[in-house]
C-alpha positions in Angstrom: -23.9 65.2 16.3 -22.3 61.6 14.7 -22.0 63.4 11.7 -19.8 66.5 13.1 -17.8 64.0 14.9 -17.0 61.8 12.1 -16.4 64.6 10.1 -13.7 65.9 12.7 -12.1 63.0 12.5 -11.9 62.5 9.1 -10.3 65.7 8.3 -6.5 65.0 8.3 -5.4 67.4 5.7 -6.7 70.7 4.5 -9.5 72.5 5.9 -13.0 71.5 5.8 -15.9 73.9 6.1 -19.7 72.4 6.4 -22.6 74.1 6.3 -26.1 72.2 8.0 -29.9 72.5 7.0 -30.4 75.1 9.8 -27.2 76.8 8.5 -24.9 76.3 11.2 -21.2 76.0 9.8 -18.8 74.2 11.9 -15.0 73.6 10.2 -12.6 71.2 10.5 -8.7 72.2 10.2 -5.9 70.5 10.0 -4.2 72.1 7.6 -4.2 75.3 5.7 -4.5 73.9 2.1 -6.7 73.0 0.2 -9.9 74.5 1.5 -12.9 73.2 0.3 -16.7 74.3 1.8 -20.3 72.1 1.1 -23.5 72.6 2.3 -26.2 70.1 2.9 -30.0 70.6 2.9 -31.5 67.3 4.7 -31.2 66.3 8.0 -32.0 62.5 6.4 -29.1 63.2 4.4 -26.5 63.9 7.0 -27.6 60.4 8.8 -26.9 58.4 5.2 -23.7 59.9 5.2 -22.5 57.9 8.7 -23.7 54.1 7.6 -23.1 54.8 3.7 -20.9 57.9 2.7 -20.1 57.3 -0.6 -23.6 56.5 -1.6 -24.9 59.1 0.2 -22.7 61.8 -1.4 -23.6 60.5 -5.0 -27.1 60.8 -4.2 -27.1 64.2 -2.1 -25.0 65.7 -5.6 -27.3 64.5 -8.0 -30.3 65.2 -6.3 -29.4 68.8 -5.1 -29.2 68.0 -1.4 -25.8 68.5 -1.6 -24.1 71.8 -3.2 -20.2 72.5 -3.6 -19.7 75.9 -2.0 -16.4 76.5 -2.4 -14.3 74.5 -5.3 -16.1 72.4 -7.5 -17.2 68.0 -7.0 -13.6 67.1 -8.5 -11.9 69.2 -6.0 -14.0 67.8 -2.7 -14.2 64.3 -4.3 -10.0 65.0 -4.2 -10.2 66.3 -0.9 -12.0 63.7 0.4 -9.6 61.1 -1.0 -6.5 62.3 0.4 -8.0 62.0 3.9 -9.4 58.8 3.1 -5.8 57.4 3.2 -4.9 59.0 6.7 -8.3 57.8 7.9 -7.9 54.8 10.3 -11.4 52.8 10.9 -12.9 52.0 14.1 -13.7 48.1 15.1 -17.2 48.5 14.0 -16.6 50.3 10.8 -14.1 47.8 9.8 -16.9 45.1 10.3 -18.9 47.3 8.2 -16.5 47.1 5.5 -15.7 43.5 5.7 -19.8 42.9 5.4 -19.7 44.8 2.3 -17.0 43.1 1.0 -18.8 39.9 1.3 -22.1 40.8 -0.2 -20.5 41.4 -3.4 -20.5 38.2 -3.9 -24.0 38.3 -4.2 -23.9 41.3 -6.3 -21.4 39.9 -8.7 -23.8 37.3 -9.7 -24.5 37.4 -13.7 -26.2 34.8 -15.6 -26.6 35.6 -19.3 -30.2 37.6 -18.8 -28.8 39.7 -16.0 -26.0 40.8 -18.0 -28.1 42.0 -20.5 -30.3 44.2 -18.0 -27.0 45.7 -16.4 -25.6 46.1 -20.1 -28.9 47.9 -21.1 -29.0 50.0 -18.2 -25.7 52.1 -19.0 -24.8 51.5 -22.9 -28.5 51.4 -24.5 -28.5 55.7 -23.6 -28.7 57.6 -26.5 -25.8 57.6 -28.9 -26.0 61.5 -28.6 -24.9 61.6 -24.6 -22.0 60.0 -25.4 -21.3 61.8 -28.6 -21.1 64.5 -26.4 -18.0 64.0 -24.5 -16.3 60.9 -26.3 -13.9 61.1 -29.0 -15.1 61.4 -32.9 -14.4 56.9 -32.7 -16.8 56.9 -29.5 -13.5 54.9 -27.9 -15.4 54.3 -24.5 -12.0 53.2 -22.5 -8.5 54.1 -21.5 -6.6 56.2 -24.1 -2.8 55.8 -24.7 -0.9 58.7 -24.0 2.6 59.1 -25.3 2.6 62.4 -24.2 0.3 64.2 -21.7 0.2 67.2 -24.5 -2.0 64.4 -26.9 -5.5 65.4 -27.5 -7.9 62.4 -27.0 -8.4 62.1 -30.5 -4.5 61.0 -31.1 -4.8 59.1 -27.5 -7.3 56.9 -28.6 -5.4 56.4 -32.3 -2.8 55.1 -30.3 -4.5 52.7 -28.3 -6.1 51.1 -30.9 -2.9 51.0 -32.3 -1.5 49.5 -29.2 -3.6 46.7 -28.5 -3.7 45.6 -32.2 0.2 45.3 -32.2 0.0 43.0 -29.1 -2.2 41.1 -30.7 0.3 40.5 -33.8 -2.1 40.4 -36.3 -2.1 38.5 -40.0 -4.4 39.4 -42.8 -6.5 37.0 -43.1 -7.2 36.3 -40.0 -10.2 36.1 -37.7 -11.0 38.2 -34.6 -13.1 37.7 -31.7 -13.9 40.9 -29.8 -16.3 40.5 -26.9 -17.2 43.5 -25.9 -17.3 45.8 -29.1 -18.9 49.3 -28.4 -19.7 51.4 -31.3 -17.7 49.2 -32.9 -14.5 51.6 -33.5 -12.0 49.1 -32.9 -12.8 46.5 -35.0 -13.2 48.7 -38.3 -9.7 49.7 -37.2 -8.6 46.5 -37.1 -10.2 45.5 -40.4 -9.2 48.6 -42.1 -5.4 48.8 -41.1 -4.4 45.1 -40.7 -6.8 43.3 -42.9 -8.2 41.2 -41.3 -11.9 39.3 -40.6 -13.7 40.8 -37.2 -16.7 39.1 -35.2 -17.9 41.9 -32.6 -20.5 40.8 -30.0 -22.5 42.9 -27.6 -25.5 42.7 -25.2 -26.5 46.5 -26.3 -28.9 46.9 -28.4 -27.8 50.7 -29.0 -24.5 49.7 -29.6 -25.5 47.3 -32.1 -27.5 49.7 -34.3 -24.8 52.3 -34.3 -21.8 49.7 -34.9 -23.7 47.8 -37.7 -24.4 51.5 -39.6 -20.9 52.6 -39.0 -19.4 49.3 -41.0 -21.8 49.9 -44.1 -21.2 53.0 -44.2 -17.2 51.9 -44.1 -17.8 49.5 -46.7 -16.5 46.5 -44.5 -19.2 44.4 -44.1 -17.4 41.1 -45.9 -15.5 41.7 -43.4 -16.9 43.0 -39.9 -20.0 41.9 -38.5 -21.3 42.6 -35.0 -23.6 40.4 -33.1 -26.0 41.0 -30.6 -24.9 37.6 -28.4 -23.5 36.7 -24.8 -19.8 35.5 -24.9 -20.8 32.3 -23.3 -23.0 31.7 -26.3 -19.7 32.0 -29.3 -19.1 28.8 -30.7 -16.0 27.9 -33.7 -12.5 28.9 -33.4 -10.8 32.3 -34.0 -6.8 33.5 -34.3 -7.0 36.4 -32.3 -9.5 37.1 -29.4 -9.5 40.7 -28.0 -11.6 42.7 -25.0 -12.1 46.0 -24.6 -13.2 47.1 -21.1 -15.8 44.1 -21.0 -14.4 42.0 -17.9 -15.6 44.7 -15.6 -19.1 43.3 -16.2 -18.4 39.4 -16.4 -18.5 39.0 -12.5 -16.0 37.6 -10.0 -18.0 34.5 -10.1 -17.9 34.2 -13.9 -14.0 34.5 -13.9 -13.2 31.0 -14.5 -16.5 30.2 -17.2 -14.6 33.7 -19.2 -11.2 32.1 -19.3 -12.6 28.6 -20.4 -14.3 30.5 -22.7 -11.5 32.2 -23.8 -9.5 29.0 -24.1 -11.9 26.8 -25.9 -12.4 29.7 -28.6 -9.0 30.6 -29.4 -6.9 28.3 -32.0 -4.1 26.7 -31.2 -1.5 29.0 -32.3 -3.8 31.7 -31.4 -2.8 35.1 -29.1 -5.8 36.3 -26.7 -5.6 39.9 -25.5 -7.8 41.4 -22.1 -8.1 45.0 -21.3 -9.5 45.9 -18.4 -9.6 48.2 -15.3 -8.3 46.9 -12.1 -7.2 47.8 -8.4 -3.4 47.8 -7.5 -4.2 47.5 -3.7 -5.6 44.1 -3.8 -9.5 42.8 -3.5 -11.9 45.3 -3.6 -15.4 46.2 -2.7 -18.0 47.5 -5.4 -18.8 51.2 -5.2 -22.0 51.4 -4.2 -23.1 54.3 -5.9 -21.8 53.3 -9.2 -23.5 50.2 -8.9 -26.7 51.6 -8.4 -26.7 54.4 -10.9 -24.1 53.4 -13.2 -22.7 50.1 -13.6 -24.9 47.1 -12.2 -23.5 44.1 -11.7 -20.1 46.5 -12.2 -16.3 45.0 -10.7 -12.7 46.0 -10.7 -10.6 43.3 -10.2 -7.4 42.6 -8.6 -4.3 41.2 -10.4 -4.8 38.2 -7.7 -8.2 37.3 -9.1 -7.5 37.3 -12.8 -4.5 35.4 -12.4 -6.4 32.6 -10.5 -8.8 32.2 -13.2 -6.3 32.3 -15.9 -4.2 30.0 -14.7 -6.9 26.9 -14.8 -8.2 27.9 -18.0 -4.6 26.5 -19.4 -3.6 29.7 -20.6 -0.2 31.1 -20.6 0.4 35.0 -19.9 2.9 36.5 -22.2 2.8 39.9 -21.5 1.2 42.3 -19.1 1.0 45.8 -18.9 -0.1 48.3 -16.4 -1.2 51.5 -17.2 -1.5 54.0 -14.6 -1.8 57.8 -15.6 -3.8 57.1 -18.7 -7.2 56.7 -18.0 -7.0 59.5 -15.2 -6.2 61.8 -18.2 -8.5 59.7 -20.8 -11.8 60.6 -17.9 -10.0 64.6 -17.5 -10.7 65.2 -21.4 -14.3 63.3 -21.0 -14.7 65.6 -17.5 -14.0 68.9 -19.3 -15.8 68.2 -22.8 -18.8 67.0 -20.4 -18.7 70.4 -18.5 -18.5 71.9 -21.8 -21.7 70.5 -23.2 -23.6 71.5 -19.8 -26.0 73.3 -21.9 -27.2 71.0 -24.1 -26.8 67.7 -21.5 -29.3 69.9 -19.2 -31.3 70.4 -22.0 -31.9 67.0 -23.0 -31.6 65.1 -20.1 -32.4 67.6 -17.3 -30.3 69.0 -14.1 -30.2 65.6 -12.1 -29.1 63.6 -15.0 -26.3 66.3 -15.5 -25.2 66.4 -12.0 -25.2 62.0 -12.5 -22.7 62.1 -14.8 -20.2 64.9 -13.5 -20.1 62.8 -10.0 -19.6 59.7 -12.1 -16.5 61.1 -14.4 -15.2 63.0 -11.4 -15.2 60.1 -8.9 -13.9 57.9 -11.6 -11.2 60.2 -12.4 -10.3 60.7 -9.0 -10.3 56.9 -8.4 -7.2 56.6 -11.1 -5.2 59.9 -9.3 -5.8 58.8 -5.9 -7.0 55.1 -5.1 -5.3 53.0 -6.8 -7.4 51.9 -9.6 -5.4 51.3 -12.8 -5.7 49.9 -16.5 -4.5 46.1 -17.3 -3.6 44.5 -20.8 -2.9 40.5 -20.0 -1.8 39.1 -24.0 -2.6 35.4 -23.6 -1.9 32.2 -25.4 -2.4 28.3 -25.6 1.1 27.8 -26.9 3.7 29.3 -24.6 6.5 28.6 -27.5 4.7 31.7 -29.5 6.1 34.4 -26.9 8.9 36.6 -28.9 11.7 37.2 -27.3 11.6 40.7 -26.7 8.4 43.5 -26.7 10.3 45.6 -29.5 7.5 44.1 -32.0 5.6 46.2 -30.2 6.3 49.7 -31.1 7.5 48.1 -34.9 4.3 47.0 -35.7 2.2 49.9 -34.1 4.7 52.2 -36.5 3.4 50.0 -39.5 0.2 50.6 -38.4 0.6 54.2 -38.3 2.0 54.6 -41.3 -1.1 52.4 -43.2 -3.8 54.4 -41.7 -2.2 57.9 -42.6 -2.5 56.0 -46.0 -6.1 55.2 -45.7 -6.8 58.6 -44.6 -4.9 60.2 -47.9 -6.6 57.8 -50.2 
């Protein structure tokens, strides 16, 4: 009964059809488009759904006790999204929300061991799932799209690209990038600009795969990855660059980062952060994510990076907000994804599938619909060092452009 009512009042838009365990439909109209029809199989299901919806719809997908009828999990995630903006919250579930909002706090919590348990937990999978719906670099953030006809290949070129002509890079010089993956970026950075790169990670997976890919590249004089905790870099570096890393540092780590950040970076020195964020302010984790995907995982506001910059006596240069880009970057993940069903199933099983088609479709949906968006804050001791206009940028990403079509011909 709670759960028909809530449902009833949730539907602003569109029409709503919902099928029981007994399999009694009810539906909910409001309007004619779009239509979108689920069934549930658990009475215990239907009950997590009124004190925890978003966990409880995660969970009911992946384990089967939830099934699309008509449309697919992007389209109800969608659905579910636009009502969630005409939805207005009773007393109570407003002191829900508010509870929640506090406990991440608690949550957010992440001394150097704990990072390397939540680190482990998503990036030390098999190489081969994300080979499976990442780009030939295994780029594992927000592409740059100069036009939404780009493949993700040429996407991720360009942010590369991007973020190493923001950074305004000498050769000679030595990078810091915390946070590096597979370690894509930094070969880049070696390759086209020429300069020395210092990659740290908590993954063990990630450290294997990076460290094979620069012997194989013949850069090891000059790129080296780690397997070390930021808060553990000592010595100095010119340029200091992260890659969709502050999402794991922990709004109570904010300030230690940013002294970090300072206390590394010379003088003269230009620091670069990319990260996701939420235009609408202070958020509260997503449970489900947290659980299954990202432990320890946050999206900050604007208003909270700022506040731990600020003390770390670093000046912001330059900050850019991306906002279609990583909805589109997670769409060509999404659809190569669905495309591998066969051989994800195979390997991993149905569950695990059905984990990772909510995950890129409720992240995806997140960038269309609630306000989550992409970052890049450039960052400097010396506030004298800003140019005086951003045309360097596009300049030097067309230098770079034109020496790795070089690289590639020779």
């Amino acid at each position: 009964m709670l759960f028909s009512y809530l449902l009833k009042r949730f539907v602003k838009i569109g029409t709503l059809s919902f099928t029981d365990c007994k399999g009694k439909t009810q539906l909910c109209a409001a309007t004619p488009t779009p239509q979108i029809s689920f069934r549930l199989y658990s009475k215990r299901l239907e009950r997590r759904f009124c004190s925890s919806p978003m966990l409880a719809l995660g969970e009911g997908y992946m384990n089967g006790e939830l099934t699309i009828e008509k449309g697919d999990i992007y389209d109800f995630l969608t659905f579910c999204a636009m009502n969630d903006e005409q939805y207005h919250f009773s007393p109570v579930e407003t002191l829900l929300s508010h509870l929640a909002s506090l406990r991440r706090l608690f949550h957010q919590h992440n001394p150097i061991t704990k990072s390397r348990r939540n680190v482990a937990h998503h990036y030390d999978l098999s190489e081969g799932l994300y080979r499976l719906f990442l780009d030939e670099d295994m780029q594992y953030s927000c592409a740059y799209f100069t036009n939404l006809d780009e493949n993700i290949e040429t996407a991720q070129e360009n942010k590369k690209r991007h973020l190493a002509a923001k950074l305004r890079l000498k050769p000679g010089q030595r990078v810091l990038d915390i946070g590096s993956g597979w370690g894509g970026l930094a070969i880049t950075l070696a390759r086209e600009a020429g300069v020395s790169v210092t990659g740290l990670t908590l993954s063990e997976e990630q450290h294997r795969v990076a460290t094979e890919r620069v012997k194989a590249a013949g850069l090891e004089d000059r790129v080296r990855f780690y397997l070390r905790d930021y808060r553990q870099e000592q010595g100095t570096y010119d340029r200091i660059i992260s890659v969709g890393m502050f999402e794991h540092v922990g709004i109570k780590h904010y300030d230690e980062f940013f002294r970090q950040i300072s206390t590394l970076l010379n003088e003269d020195g230009i620091a670069l952060l990319h990260s996701i964020g939420c235009s609408a302010g202070p958020s509260r984790p997503n449970p489900w994510l947290n659980k299954y995907i990202f432990p320890g995982g946050y999206c900050p506001a604007l208003s909270e990076t700022f506040a731990a910059i600020e003390p770390a006596k670093l000046y912001v240069t330059d900050i850019e907000i991306l906002h279609q880009h990583y909805a589109e970057t997670l769409r060509h993940w999404r659809m190569k994804f669905l495309a591998n069903q066969k051989k994800v199933k195979e390997l991993w099983g149905d569950r695990f599938f059905r984990m990772w088609e909510f995950y890129l479709a409720s992240c995806e949906v997140a960038f269309r619909n609630r306000g989550y968006m992409v970052f890049q804050i450039q960052m400097v001791r010396n506030s004298e060092l800003a140019p005086l206009t951003r045309d360097y940028i596009g300049e030097e990403e067309d230098r770079l452009r034109i020496t790795g079509s070089k690289l590639k011909i020779a």
